[in-house]
C-alpha positions as CSV (number, residue, x, y, z in Angstrom):
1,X,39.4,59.0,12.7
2,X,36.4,56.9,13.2
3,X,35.8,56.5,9.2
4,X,39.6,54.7,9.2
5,X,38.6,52.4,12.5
6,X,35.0,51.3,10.9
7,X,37.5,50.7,7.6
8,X,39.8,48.9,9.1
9,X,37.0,46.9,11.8
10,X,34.9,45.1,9.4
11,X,34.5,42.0,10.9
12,X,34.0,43.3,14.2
13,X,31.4,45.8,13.1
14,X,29.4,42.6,11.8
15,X,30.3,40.9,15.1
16,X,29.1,44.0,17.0
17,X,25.2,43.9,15.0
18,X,24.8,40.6,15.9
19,X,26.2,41.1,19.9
20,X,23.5,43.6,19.8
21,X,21.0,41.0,19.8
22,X,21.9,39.1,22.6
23,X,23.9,41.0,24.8
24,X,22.9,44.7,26.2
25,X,24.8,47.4,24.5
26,X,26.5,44.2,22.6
27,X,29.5,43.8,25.2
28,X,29.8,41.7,28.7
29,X,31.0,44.6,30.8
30,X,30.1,48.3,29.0
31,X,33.7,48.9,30.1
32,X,34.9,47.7,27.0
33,X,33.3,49.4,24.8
34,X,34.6,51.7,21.9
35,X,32.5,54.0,20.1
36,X,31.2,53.4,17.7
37,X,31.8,49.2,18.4
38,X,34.5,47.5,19.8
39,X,37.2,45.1,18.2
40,X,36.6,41.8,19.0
41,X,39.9,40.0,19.7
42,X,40.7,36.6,17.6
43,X,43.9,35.8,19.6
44,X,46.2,37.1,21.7
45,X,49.9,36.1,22.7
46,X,52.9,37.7,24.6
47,X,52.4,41.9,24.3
48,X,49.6,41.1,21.1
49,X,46.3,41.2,20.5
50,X,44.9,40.1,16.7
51,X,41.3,41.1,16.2
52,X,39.2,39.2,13.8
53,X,40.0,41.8,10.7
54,X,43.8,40.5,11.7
55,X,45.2,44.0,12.8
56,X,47.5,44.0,15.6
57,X,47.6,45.8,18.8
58,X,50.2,46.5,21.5
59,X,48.5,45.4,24.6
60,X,48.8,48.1,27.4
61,X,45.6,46.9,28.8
62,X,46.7,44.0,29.6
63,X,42.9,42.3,30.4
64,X,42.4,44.9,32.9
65,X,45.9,45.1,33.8
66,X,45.7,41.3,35.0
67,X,48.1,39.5,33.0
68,X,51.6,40.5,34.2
69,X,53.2,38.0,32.3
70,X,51.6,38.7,29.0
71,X,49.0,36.9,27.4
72,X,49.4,32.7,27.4
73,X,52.6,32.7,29.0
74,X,54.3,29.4,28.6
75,X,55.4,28.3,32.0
76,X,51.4,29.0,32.7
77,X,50.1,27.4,30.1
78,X,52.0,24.1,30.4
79,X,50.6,23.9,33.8
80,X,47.3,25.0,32.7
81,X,47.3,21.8,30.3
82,X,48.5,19.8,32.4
83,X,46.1,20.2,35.5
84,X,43.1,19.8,33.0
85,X,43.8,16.3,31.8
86,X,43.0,16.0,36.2
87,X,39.7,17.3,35.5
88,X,38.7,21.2,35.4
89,X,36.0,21.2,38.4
90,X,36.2,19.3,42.1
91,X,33.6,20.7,43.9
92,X,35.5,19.5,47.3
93,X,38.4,20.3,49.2
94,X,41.9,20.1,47.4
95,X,45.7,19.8,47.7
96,X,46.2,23.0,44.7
97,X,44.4,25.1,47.2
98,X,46.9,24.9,50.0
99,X,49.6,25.2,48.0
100,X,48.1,28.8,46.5
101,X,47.2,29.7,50.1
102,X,50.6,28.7,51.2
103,X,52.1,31.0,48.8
104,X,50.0,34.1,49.3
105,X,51.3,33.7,53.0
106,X,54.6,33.6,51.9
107,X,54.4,36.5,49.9
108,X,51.9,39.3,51.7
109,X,53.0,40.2,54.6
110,X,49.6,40.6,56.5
111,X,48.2,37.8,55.5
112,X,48.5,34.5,57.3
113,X,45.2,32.5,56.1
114,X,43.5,33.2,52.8
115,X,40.3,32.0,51.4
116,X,39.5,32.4,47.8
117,X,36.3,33.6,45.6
118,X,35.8,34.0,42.2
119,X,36.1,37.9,41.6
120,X,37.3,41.3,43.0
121,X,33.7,42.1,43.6
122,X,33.2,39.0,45.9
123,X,36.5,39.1,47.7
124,X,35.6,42.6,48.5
125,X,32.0,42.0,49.9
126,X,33.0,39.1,52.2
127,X,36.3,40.9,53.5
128,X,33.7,43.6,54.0
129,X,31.3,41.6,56.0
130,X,34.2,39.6,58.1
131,X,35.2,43.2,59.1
132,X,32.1,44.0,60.3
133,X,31.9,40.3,62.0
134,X,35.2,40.7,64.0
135,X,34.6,44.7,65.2
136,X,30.9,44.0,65.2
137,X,30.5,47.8,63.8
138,X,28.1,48.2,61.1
139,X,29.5,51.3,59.5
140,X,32.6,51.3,56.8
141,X,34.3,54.0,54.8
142,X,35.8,54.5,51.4
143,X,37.1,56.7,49.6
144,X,36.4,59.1,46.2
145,X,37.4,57.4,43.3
146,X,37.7,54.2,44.5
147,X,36.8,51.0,42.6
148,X,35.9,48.0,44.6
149,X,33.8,46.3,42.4
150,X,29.8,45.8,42.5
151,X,29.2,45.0,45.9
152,X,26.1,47.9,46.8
153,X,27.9,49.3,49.5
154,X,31.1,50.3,48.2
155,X,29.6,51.4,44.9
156,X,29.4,55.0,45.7
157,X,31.3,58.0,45.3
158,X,33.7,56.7,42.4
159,X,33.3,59.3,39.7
160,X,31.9,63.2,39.5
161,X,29.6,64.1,40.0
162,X,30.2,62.2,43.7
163,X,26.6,62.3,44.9
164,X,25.0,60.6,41.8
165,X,24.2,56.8,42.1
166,X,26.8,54.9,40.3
167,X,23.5,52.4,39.3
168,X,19.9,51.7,39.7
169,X,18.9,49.4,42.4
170,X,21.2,50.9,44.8
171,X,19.0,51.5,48.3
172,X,19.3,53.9,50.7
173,X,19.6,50.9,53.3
174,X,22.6,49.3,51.0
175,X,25.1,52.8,51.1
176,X,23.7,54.3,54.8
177,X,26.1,53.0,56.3
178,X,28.7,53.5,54.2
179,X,31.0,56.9,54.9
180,X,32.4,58.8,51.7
181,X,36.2,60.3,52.6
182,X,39.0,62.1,50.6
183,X,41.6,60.7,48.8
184,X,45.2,61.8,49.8
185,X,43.6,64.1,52.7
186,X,44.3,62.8,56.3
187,X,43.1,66.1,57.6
188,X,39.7,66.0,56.4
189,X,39.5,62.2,56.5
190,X,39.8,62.5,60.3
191,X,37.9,65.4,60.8
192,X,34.4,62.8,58.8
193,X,35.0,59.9,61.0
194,X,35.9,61.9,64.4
195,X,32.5,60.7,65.6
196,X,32.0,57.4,64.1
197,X,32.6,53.6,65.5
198,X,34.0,52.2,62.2
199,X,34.6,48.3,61.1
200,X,36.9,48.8,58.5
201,X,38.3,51.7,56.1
202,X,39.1,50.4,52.5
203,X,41.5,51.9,50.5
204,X,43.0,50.9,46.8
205,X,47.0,51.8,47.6
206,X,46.6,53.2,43.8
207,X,43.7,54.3,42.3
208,X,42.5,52.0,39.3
209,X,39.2,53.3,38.1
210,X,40.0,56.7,40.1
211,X,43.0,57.3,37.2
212,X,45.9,55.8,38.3
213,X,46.5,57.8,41.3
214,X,49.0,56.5,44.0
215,X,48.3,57.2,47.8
216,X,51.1,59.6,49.4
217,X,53.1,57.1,51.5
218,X,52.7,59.6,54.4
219,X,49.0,59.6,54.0
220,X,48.9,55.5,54.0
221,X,50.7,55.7,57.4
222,X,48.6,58.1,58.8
223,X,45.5,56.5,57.9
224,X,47.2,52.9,59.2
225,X,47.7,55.3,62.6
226,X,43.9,56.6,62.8
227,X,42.5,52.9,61.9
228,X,44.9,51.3,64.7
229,X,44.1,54.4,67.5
230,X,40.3,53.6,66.5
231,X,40.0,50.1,66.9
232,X,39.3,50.1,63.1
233,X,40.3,47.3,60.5
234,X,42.4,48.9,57.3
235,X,41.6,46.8,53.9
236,X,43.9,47.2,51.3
237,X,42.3,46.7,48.2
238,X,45.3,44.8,46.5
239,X,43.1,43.7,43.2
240,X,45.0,45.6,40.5
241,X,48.5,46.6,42.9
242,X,48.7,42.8,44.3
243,X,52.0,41.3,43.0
244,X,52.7,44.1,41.2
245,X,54.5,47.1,42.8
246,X,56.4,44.1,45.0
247,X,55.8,40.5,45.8
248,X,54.2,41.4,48.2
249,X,51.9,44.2,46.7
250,X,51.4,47.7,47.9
251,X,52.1,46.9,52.1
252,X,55.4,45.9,50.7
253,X,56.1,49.1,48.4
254,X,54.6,51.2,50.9
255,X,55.7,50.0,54.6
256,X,52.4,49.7,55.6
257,X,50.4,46.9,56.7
258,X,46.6,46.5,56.3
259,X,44.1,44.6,58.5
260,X,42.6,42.2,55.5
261,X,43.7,42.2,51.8
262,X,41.7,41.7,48.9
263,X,43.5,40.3,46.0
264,X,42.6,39.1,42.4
265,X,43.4,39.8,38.7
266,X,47.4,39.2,38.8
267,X,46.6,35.7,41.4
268,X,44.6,34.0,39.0
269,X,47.4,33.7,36.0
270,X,44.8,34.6,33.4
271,X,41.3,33.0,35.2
272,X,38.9,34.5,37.3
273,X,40.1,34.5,41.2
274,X,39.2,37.4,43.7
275,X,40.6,36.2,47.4
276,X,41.3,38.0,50.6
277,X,43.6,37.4,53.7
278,X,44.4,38.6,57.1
279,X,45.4,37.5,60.0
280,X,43.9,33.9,61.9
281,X,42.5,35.8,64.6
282,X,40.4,37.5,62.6
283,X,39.8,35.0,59.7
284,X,39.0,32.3,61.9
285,X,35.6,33.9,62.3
286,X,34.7,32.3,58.9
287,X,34.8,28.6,60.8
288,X,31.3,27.3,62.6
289,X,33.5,24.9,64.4
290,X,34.8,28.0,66.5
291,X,32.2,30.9,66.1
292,X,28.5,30.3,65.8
293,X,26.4,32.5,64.0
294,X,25.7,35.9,64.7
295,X,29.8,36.0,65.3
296,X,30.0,33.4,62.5
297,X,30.8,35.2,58.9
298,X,29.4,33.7,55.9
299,X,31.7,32.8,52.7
300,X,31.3,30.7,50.1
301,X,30.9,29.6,46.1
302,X,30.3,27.2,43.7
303,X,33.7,28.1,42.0
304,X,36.0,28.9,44.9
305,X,39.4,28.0,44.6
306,X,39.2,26.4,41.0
307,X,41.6,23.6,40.5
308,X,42.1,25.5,36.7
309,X,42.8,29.1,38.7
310,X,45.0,27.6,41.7
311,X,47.8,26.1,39.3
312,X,47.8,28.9,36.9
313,X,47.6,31.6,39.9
314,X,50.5,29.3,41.7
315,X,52.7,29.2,38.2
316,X,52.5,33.2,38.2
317,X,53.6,33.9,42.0
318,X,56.7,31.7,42.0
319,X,57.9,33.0,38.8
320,X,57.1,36.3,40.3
321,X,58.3,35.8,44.2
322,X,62.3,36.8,44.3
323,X,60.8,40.1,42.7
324,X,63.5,40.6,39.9
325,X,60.7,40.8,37.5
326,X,58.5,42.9,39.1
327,X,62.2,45.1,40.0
328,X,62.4,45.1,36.4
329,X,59.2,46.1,35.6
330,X,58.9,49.5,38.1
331,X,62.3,50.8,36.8
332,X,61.0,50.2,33.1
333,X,57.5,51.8,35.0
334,X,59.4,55.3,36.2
335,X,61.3,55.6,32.9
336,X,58.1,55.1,30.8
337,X,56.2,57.8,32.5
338,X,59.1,60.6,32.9
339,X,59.7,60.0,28.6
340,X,56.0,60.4,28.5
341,X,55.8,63.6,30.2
342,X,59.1,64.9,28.0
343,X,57.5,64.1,25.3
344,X,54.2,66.3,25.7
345,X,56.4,69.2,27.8
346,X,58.6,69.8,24.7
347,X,55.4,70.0,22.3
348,X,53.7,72.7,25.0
349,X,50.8,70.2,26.0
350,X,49.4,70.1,29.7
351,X,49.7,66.8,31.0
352,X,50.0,64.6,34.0
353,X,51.3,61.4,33.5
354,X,50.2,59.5,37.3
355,X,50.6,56.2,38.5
356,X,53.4,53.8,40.3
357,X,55.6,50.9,39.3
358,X,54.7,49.6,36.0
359,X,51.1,51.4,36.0
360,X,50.7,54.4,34.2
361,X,47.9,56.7,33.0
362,X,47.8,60.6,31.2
363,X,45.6,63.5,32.1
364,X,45.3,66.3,30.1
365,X,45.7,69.1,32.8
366,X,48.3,71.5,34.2
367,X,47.3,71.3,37.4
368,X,48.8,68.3,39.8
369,X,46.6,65.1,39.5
370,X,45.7,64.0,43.5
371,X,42.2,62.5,43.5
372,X,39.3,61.6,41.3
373,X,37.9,65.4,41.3
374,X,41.3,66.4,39.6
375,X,41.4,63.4,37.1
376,X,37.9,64.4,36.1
377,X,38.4,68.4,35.6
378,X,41.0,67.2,33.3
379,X,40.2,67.2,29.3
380,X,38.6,64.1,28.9
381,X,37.7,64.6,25.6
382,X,41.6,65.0,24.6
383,X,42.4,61.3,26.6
384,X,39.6,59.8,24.3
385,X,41.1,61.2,21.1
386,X,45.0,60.0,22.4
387,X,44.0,56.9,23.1
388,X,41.5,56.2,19.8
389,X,44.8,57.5,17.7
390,X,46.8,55.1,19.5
391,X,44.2,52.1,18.7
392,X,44.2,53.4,15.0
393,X,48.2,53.2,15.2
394,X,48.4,49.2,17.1
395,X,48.8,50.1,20.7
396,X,46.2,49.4,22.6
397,X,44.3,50.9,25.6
398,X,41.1,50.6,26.9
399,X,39.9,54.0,25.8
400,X,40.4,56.8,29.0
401,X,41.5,53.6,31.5
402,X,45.0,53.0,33.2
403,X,47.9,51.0,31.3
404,X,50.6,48.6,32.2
405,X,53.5,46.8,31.2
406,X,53.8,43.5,31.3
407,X,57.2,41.0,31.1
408,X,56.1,40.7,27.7
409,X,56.5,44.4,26.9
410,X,59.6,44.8,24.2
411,X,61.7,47.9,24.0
412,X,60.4,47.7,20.7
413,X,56.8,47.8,21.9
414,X,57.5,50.9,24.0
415,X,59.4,53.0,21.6
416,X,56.2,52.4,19.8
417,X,53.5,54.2,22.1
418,X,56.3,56.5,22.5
419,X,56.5,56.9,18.7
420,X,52.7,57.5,18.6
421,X,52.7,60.0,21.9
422,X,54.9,62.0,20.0
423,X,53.0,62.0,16.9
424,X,49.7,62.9,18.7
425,X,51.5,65.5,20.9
426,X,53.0,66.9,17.8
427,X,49.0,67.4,16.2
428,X,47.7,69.0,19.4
């Protein structure tokens, strides 16, 4: 299989020697790379990717499941144009950034003030330390499997073995205060934090990096019981599930209400954007003119609230906000994964197909897919080779990751993984 990639990948392979040279392992985030190099993408429109060797690809990765509408939507895109001829950079305050604010607040339903950064990672480290402002409690929790970006003291416990650094340069001081709890267990959740004065527990609704893998509902109300009972803030880590499963994100699929929310991907119509809400009692702590410092929480950037990233983000929520798209998507979403799992049950092959609304993911197991530790006992090695065969056939996923549908997504284009599914269920 990897002869007919490298045959078929010439350009890239060139692309990749040179890479080499100047960037570490020859890629800007080791996440997308594909042994034994990656494509490098030429153009991409609608559902497609073209890599420089002009193959084709079904896009189920969707830029790290970000662009809901596709790739270079139109109605984006026009606005996109149109805002740049007004200049691409202010560097002060701006009339685009109310509006985006105006229509987070419209949409979430926790969140009455937003401010804005330029990545998941950053949203997640200052909703982290305005937590920690408002309670003033030091200690936090997360929870196996989950993905919040690089911040140091959420980047912990997100893949077996549990208890091995996820990077150098991690300090004991940085994660000592962070606590490590169970995905989809309320029992044993409780039972690590019975003792413990917490400023915030952050959750993912559904499991990105983790495999796909959707909280229980009853376990999402449970935990929004224990956080309210403990005088404990509940972030929702809304990055890949915001304005996805709903308009409103996961608190509107699931009935359940968070504390803070940290949003990006989906919000920034195709640019960089992390950004995080709550309520005004608790955001108002990021204003000097009402809270001096220590009770005063730091956030800032260079970058915040790009004029570029408010109107494409804005273009994408009101073409997403009556939710008949994102309706459309979930039902397409269900049916994908059930014709998934028929297809590997009737060629007697183990799988689990996980995930919620239009997110999707397989595991090679017979056993039920609940948390990270399940995901990972799973046959890894069988993912790779499904997901290489479906590179090698033009449908694309980022190789072991989580896929998702996009408005883009034909019938055509899914009869086609289908198609290819069936082929490689019918080999193994």
């Amino acid at each position: 299989m990897l002869n007919r990639y490298v045959s078929k990948t010439p350009k890239s392979q060139q692309l990749h020697q040179k890479a080499e040279k100047v960037l570490p392992a020859g890629v800007s985030y080791f996440l997308r790379y594909i042994e034994p190099y990656p494509f490098y993408t030429a153009k991409a429109k609608g559902s497609k990717l073209t890599d420089v060797d002009g193959n084709e690809y079904i896009d189920f990765w969707l830029g790290h499941t970000a662009l809901i509408l596709g790739h270079s939507p139109p109605e984006v895109m026009k606005e996109v144009r149109r805002q740049i001829g007004n200049g691409t950079h202010y560097g002060t305050a701006h009339e685009l950034e109310i509006a985006l604010a105006e229509q987070i607040a419209k949409m979430v339903p926790s969140a009455e003030m937003v401010r804005f950064t330029n990545s998941g990672t950053e949203a997640n480290m200052y909703a982290t330390r305005l937590a920690r402002t408002y309670t003033n409690r030091g200690k936090i929790a997360k929870f196996e499997g989950g993905w919040h970006g690089g911040y140091d003291a959420l980047n912990i416990a997100i893949k077996p073995p549990l208890d091995v650094p996820e990077s150098g340069g991690l300090t004991s001081g940085a994660l000592r205060d962070t606590i490590v709890l169970p995905f989809n267990n309320i029992k044993e959740a409780r039972r690590r934090i019975k003792n413990e004065r917490l400023a915030a527990i952050i959750i993912e609704p559904v499991q990105g990096a983790g495999g796909c893998i959707p909280a229980e509902r009853e376990f999402l109300k449970e935990l929004r019981e224990l956080c309210t009972k403990n005088g404990t803030l509940l972030i929702f880590d809304e990055v890949i599930t915001g304005f996805r499963l709903a308009p409103g994100g996961a608190q509107q699929h699931y009935g359940v209400l968070p504390d803070i929310t940290v949003m990006g991907k989906i919000l920034g119509g195709g640019f960089p954007i992390g950004a995080f809400a709550s309520r005004k009692e608790i955001m108002n702590h990021m204003n000097p003119i009402l809270y001096e410092r220590p009770r005063f929480s730091f956030h800032g950037g260079t970058f915040c609230a790009n004029p570029i990233t408010m109107t494409a983000g804005l273009a994408t929520l009101k073409l997403l906000q009556d939710g008949q798209l994102l309706n459309e998507l979930n039902k397409r979403g269900n049916n994908l994964r059930q014709k998934l799992s028929d297809i590997f049950e009737r060629n007697h092959v183990d799988v689990q197909v996980t995930g919620e609304g239009s997110l999707f993911h397989t595991h090679f197991t017979r056993e039920k897919v609940k948390d990270v530790r399940d995901v990972f006992r799973a046959d890894r090695g069988k993912l790779l080779n499904y997901h290489m065969h479906l590179i090698m056939n033009g449908v694309f996923f980022l190789p072991t990751r989580t896929g998702a549908l996009s408005t883009t997504h034909t019938e055509s284009d899914i009869e086609r993984l289908l198609t290819e599914a069936e082929i490689f269920a019918k080999k193994n």
